[in-house]
PDB file of N, CA, C and O in Angstrom:
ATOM      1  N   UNK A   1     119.286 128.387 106.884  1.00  0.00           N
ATOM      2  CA  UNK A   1     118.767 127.479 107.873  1.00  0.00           C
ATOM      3  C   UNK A   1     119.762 127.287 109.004  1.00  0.00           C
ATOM      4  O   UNK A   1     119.354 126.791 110.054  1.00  0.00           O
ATOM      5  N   UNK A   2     121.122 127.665 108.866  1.00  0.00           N
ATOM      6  CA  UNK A   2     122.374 127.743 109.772  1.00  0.00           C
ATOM      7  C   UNK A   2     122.023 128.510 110.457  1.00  0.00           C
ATOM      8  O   UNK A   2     121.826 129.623 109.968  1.00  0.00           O
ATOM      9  N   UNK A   3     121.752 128.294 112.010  1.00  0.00           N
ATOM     10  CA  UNK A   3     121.984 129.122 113.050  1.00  0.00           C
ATOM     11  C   UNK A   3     120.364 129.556 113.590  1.00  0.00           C
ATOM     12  O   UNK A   3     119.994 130.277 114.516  1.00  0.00           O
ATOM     13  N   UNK A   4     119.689 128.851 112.673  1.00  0.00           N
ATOM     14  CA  UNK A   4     118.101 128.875 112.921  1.00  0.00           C
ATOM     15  C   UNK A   4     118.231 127.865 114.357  1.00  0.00           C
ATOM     16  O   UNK A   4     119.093 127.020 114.600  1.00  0.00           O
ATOM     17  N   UNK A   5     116.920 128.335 115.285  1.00  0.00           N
ATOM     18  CA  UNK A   5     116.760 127.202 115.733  1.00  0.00           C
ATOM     19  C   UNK A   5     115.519 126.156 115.607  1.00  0.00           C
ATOM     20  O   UNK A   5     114.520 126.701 115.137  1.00  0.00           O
ATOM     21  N   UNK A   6     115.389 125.075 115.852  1.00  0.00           N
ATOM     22  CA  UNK A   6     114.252 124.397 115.112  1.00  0.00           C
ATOM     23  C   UNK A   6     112.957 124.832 116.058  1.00  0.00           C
ATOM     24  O   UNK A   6     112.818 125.021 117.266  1.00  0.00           O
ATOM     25  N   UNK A   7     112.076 124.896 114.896  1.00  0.00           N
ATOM     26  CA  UNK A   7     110.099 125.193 115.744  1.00  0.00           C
ATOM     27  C   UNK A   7     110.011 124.091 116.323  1.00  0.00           C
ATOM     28  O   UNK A   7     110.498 123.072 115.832  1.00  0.00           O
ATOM     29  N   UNK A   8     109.472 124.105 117.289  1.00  0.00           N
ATOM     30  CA  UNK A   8     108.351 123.359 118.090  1.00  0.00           C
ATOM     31  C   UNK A   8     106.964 123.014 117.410  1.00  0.00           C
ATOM     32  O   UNK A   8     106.482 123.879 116.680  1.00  0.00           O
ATOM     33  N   UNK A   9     106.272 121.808 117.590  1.00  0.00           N
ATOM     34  CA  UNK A   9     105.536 120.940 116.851  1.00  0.00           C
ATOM     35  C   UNK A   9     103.938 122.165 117.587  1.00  0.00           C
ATOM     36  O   UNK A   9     102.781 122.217 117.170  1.00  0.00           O
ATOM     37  N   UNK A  10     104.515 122.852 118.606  1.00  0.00           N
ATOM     38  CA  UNK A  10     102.999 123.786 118.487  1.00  0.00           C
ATOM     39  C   UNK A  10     103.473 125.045 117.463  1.00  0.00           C
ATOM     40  O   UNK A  10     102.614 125.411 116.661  1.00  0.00           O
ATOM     41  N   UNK A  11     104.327 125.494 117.445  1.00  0.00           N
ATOM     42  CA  UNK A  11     104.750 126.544 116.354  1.00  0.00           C
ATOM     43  C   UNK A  11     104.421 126.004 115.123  1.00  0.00           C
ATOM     44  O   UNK A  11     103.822 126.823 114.425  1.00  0.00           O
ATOM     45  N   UNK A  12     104.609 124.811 114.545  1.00  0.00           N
ATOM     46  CA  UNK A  12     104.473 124.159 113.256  1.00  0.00           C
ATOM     47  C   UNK A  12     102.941 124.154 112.753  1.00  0.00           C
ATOM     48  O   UNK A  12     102.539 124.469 111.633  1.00  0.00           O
ATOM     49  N   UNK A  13     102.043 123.635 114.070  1.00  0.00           N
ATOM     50  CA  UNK A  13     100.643 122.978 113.723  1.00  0.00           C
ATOM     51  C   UNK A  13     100.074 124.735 114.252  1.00  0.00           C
ATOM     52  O   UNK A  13      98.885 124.997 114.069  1.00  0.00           O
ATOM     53  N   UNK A  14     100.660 125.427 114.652  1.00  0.00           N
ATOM     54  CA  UNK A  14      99.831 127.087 114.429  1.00  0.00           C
ATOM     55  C   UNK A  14     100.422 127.590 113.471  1.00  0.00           C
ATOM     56  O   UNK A  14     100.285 128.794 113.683  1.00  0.00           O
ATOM     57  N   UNK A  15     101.091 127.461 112.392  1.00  0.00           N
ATOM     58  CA  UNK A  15     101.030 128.002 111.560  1.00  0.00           C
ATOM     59  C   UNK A  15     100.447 127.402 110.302  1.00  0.00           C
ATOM     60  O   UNK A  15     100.173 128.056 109.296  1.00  0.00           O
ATOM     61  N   UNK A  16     100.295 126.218 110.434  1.00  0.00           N
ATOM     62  CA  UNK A  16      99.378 125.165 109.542  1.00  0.00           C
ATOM     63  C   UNK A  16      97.793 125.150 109.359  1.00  0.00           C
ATOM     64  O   UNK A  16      97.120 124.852 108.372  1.00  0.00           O
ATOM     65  N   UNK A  17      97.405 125.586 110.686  1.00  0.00           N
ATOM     66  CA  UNK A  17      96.349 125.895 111.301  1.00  0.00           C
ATOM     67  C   UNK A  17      96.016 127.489 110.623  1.00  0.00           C
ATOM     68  O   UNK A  17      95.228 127.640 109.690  1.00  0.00           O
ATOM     69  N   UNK A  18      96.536 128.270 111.076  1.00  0.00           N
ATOM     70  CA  UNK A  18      96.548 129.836 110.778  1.00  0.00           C
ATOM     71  C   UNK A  18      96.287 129.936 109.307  1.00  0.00           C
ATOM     72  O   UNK A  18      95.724 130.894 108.776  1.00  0.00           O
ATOM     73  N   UNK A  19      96.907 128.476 108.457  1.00  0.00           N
ATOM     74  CA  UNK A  19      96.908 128.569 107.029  1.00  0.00           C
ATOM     75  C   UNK A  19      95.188 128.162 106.505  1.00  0.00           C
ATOM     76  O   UNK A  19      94.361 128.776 105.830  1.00  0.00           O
ATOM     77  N   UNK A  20      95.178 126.814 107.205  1.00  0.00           N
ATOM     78  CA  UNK A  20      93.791 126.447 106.610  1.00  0.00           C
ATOM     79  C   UNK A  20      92.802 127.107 107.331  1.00  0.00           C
ATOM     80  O   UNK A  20      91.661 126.721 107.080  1.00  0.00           O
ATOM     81  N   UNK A  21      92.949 128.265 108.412  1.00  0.00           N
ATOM     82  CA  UNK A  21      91.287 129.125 108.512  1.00  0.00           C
ATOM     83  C   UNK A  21      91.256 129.844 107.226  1.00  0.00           C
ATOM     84  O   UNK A  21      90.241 130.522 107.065  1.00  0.00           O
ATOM     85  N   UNK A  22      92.265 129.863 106.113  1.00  0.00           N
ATOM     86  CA  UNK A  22      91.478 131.156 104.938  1.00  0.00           C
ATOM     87  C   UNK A  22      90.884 130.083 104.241  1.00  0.00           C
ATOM     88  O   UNK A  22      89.946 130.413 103.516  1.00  0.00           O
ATOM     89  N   UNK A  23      91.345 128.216 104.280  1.00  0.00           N
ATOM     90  CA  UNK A  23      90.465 127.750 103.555  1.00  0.00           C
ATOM     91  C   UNK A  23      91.013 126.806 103.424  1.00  0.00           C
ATOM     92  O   UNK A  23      92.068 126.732 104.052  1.00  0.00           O
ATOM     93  N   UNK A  24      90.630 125.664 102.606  1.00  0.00           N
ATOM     94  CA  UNK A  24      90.680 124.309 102.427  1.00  0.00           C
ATOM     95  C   UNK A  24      92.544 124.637 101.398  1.00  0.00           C
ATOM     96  O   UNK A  24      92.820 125.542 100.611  1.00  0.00           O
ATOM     97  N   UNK A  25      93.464 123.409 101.919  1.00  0.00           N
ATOM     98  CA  UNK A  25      94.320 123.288 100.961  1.00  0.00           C
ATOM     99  C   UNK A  25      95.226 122.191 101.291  1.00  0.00           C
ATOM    100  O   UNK A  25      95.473 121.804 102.434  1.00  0.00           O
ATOM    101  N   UNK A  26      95.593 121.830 100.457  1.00  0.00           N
ATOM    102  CA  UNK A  26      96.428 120.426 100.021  1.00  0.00           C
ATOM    103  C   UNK A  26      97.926 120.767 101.082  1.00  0.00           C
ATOM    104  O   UNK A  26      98.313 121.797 101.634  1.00  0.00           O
ATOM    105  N   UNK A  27      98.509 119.281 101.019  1.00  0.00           N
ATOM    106  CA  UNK A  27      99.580 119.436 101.853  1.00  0.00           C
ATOM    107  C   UNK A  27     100.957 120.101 101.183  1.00  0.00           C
ATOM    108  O   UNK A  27     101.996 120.382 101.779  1.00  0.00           O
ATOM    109  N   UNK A  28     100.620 120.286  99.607  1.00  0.00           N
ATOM    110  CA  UNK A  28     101.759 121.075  98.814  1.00  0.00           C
ATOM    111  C   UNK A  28     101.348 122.232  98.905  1.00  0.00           C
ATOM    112  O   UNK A  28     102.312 122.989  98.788  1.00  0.00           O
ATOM    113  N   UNK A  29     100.421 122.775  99.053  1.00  0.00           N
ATOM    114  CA  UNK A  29      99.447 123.888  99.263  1.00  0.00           C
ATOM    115  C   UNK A  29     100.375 124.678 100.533  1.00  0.00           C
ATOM    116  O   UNK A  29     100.925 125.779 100.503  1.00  0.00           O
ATOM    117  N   UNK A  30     100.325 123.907 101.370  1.00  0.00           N
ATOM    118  CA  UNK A  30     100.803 124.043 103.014  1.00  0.00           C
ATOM    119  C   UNK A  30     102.134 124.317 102.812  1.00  0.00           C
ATOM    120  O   UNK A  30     102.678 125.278 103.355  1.00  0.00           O
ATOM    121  N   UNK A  31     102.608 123.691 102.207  1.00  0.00           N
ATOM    122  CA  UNK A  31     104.168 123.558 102.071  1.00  0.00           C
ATOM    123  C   UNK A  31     105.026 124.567 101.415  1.00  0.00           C
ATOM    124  O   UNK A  31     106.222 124.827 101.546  1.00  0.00           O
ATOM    125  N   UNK A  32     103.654 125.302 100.327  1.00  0.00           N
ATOM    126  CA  UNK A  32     104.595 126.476 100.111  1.00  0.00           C
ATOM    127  C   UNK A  32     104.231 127.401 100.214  1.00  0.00           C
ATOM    128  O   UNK A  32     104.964 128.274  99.750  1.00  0.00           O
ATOM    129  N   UNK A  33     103.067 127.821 100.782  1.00  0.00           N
ATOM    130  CA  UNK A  33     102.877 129.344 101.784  1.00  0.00           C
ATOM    131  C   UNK A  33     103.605 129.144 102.866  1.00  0.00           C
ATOM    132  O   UNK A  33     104.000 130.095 103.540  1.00  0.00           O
ATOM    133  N   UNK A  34     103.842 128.041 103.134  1.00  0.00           N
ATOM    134  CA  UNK A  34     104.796 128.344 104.416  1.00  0.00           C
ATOM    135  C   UNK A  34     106.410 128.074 104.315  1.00  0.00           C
ATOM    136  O   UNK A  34     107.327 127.996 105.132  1.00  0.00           O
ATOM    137  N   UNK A  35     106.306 127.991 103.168  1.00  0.00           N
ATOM    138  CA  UNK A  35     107.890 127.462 103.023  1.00  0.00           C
ATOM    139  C   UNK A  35     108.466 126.612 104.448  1.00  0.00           C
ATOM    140  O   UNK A  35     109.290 126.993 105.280  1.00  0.00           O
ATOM    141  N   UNK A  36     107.595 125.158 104.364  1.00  0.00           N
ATOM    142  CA  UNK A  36     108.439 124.381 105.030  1.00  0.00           C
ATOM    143  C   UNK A  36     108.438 123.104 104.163  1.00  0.00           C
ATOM    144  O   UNK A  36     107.953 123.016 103.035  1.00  0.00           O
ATOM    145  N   UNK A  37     108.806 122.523 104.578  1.00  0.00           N
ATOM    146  CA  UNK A  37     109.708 121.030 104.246  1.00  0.00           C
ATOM    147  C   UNK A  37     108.223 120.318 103.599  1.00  0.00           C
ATOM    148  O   UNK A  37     107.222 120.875 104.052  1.00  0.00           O
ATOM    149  N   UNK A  38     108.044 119.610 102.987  1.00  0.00           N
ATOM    150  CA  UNK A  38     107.052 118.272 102.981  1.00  0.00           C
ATOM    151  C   UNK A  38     106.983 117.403 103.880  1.00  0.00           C
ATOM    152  O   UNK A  38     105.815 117.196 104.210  1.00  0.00           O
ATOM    153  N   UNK A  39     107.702 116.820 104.407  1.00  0.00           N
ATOM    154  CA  UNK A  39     107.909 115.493 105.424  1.00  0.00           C
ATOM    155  C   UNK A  39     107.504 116.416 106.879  1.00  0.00           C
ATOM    156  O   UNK A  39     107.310 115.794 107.923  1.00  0.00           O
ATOM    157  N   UNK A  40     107.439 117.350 106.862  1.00  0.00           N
ATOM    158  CA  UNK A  40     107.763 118.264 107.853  1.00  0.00           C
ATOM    159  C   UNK A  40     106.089 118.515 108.144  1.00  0.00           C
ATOM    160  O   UNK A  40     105.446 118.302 109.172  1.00  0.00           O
ATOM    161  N   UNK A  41     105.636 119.076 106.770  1.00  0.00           N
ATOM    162  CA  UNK A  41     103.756 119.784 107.126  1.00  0.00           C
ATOM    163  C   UNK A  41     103.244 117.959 106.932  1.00  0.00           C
ATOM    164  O   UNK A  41     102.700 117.529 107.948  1.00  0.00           O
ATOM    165  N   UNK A  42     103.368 116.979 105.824  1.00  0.00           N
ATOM    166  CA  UNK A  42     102.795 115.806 106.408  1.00  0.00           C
ATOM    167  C   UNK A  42     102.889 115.317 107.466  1.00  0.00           C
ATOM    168  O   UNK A  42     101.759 115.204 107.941  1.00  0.00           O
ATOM    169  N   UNK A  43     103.753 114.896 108.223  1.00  0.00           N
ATOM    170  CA  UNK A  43     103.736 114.826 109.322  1.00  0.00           C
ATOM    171  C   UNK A  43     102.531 115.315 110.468  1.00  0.00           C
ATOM    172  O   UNK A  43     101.612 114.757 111.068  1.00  0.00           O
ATOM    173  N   UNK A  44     103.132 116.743 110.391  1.00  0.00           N
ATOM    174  CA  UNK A  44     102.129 117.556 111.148  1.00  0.00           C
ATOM    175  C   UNK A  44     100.565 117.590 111.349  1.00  0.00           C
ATOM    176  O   UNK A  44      99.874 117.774 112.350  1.00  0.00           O
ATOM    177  N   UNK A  45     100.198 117.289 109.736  1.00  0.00           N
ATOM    178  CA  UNK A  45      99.015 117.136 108.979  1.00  0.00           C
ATOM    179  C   UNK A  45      98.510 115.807 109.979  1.00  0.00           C
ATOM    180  O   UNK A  45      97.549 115.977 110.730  1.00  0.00           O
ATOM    181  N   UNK A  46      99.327 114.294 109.925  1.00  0.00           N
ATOM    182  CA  UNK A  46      98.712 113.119 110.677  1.00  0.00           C
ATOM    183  C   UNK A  46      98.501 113.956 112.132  1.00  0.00           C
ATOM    184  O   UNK A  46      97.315 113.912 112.460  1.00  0.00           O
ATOM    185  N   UNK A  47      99.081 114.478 112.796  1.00  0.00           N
ATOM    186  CA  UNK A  47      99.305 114.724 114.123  1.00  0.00           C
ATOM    187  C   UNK A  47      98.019 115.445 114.192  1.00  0.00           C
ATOM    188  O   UNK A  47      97.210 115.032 115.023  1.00  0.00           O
ATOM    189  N   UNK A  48      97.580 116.818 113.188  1.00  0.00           N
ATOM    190  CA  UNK A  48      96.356 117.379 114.014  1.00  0.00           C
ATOM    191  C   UNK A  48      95.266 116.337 113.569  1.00  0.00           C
ATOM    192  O   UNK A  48      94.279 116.389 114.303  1.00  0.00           O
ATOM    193  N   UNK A  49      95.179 115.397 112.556  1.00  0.00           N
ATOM    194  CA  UNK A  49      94.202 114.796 112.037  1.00  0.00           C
ATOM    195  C   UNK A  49      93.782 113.793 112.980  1.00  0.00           C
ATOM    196  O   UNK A  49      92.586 113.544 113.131  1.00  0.00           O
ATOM    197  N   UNK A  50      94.752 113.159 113.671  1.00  0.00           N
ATOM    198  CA  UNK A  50      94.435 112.391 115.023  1.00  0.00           C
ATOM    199  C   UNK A  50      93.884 113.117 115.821  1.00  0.00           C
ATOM    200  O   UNK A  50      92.849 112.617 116.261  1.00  0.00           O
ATOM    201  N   UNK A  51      94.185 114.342 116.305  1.00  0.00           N
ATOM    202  CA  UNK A  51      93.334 115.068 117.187  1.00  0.00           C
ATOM    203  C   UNK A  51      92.408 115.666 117.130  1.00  0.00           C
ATOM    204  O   UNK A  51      91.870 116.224 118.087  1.00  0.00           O
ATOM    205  N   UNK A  52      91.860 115.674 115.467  1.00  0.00           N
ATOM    206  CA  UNK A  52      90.104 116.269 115.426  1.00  0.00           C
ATOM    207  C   UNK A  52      90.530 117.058 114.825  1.00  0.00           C
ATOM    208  O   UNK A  52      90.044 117.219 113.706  1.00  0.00           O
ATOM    209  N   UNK A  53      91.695 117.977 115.285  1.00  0.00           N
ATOM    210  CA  UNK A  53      91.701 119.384 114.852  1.00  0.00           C
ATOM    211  C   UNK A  53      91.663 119.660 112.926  1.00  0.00           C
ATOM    212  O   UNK A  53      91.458 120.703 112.306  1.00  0.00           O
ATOM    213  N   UNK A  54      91.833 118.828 112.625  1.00  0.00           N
ATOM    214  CA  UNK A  54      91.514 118.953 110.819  1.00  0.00           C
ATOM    215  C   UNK A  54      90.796 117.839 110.620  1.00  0.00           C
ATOM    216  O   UNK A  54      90.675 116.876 111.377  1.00  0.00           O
ATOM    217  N   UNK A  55      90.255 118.050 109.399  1.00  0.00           N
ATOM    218  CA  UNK A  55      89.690 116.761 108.792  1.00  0.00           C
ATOM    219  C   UNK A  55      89.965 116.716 107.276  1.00  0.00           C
ATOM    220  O   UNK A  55      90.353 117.654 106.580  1.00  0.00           O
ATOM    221  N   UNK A  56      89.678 115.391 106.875  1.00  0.00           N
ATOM    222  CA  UNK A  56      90.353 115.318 105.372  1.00  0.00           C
ATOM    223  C   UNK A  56      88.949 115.239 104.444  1.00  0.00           C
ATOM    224  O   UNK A  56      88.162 114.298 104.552  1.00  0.00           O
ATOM    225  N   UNK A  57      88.744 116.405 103.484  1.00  0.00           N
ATOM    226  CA  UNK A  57      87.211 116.991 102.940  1.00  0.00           C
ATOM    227  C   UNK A  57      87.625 116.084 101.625  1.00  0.00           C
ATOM    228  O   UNK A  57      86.646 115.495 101.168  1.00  0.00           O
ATOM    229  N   UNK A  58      88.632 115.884 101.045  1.00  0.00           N
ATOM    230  CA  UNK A  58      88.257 115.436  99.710  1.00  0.00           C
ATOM    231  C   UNK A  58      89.522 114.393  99.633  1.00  0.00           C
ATOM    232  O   UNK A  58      90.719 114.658  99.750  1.00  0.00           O
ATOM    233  N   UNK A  59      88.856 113.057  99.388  1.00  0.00           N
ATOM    234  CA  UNK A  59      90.014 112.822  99.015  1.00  0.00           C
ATOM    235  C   UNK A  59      90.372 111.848  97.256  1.00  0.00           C
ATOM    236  O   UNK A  59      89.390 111.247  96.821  1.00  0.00           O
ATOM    237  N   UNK A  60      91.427 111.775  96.567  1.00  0.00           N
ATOM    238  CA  UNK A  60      91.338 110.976  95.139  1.00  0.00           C
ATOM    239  C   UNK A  60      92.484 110.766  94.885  1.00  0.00           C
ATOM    240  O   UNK A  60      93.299 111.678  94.743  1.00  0.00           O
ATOM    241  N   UNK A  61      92.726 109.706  94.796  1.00  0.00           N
ATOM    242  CA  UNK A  61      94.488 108.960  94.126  1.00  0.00           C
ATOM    243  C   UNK A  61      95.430 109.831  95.388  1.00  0.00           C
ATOM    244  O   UNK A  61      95.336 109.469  96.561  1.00  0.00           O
ATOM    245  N   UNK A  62      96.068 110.661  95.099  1.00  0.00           N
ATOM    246  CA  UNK A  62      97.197 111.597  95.887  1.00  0.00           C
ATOM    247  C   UNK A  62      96.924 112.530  96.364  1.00  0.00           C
ATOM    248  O   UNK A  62      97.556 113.116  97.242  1.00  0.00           O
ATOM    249  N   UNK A  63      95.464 112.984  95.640  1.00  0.00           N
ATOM    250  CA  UNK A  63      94.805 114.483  96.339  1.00  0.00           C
ATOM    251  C   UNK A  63      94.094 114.347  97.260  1.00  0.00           C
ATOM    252  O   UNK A  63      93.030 113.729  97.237  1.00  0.00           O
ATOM    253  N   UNK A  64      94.719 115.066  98.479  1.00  0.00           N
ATOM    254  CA  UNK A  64      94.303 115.048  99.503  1.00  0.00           C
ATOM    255  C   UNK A  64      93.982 116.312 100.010  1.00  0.00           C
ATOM    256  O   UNK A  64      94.951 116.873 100.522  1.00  0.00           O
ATOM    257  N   UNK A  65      93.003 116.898 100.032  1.00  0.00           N
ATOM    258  CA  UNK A  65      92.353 118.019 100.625  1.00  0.00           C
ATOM    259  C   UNK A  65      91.667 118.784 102.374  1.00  0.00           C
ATOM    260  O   UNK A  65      90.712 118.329 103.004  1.00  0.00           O
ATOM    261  N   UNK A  66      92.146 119.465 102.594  1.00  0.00           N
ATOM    262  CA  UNK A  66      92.157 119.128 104.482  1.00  0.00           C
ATOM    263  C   UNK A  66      91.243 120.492 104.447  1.00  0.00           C
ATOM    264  O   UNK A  66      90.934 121.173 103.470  1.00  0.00           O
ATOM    265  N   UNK A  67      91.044 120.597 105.276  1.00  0.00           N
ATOM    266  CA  UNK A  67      90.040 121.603 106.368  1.00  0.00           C
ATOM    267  C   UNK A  67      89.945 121.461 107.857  1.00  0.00           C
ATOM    268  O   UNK A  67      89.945 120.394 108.470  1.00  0.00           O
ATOM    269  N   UNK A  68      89.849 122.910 108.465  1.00  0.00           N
ATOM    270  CA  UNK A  68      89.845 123.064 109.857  1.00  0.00           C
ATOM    271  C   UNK A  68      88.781 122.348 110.201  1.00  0.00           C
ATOM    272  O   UNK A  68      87.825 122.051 109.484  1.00  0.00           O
ATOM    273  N   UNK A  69      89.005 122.019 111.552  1.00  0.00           N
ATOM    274  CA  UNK A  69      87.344 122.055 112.363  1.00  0.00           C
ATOM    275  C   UNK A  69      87.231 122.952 113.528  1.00  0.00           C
ATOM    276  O   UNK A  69      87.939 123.849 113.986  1.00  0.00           O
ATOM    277  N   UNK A  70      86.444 122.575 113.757  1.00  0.00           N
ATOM    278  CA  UNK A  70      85.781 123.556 115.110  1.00  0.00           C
ATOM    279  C   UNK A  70      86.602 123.383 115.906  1.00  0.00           C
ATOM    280  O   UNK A  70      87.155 124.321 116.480  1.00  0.00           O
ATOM    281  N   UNK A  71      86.853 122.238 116.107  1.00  0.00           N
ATOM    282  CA  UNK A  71      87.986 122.227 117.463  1.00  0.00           C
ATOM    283  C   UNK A  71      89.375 122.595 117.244  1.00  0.00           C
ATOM    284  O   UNK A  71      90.228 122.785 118.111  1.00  0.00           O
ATOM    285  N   UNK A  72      89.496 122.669 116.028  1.00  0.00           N
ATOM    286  CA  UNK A  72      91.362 123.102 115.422  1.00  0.00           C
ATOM    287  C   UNK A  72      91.331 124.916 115.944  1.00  0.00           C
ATOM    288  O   UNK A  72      92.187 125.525 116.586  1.00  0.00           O
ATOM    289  N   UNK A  73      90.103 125.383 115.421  1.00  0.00           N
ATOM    290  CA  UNK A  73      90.296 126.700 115.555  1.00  0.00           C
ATOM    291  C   UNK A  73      90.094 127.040 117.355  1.00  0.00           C
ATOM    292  O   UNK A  73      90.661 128.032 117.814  1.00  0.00           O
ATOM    293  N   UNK A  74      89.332 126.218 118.191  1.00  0.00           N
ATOM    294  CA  UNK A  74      89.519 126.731 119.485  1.00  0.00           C
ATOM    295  C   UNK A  74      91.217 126.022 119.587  1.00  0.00           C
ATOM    296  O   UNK A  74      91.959 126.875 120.075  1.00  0.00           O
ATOM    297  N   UNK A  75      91.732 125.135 119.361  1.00  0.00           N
ATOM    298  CA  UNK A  75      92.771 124.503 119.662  1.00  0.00           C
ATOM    299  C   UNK A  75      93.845 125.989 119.204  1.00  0.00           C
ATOM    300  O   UNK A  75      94.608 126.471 120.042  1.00  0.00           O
ATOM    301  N   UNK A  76      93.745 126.498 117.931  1.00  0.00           N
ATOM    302  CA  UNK A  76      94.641 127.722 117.121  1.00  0.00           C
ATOM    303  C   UNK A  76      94.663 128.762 118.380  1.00  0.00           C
ATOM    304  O   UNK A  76      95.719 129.207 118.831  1.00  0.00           O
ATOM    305  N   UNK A  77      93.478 129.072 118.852  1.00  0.00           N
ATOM    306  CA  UNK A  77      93.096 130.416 119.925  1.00  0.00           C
ATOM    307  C   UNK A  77      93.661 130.013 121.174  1.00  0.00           C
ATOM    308  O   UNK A  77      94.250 130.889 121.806  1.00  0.00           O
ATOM    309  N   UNK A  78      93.580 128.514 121.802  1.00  0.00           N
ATOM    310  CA  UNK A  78      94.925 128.198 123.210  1.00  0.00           C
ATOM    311  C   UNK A  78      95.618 128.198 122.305  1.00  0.00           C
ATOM    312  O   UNK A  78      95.027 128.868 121.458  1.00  0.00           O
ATOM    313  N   UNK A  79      96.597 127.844 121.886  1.00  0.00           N
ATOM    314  CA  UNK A  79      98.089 128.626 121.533  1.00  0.00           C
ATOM    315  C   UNK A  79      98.491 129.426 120.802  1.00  0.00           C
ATOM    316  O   UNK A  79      99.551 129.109 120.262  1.00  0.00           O
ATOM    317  N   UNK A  80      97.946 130.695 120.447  1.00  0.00           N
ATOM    318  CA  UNK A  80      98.136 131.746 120.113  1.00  0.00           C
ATOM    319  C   UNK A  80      98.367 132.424 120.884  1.00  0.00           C
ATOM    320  O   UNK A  80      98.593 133.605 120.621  1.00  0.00           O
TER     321      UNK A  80
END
């Protein structure tokens, strides 16, 4: 992680994004196909969820289940 430099919050939420078009998955889900942080994809997770771009499909006690929407994936295609 020395000498990395840190992503940008559109680098973060396109690759979060890029994750849930193959399909619905949890924020531990997120966290380790992408090998990033937890605090890092939750985060991210509130940020597109305020903006439409995901929505939360299931939710029970801690399980929390997300999915794209329509507008996440035109949102994925401007910054790609």
């Amino acid at each position: 992680m020395y000498g990395e430099r840190k992503r940008t919050f559109k680098e973060l939420q396109k690759i979060i994004l890029k994750t849930l078009l193959k399909g619905k998955a949890t924020a531990y889900d997120l966290t380790k196909a992408n090998k990033l942080h937890f605090n890092v994809v939750s985060h991210q997770l509130i940020l597109l969820k305020g903006h439409d771009h995901i929505t939360l499909d299931f939710e029970h006690n801690r399980f929390r289940l997300y999915a794209i929407t329509e507008k996440g994936t035109k949102y994925l295609r401007k910054i790609a």
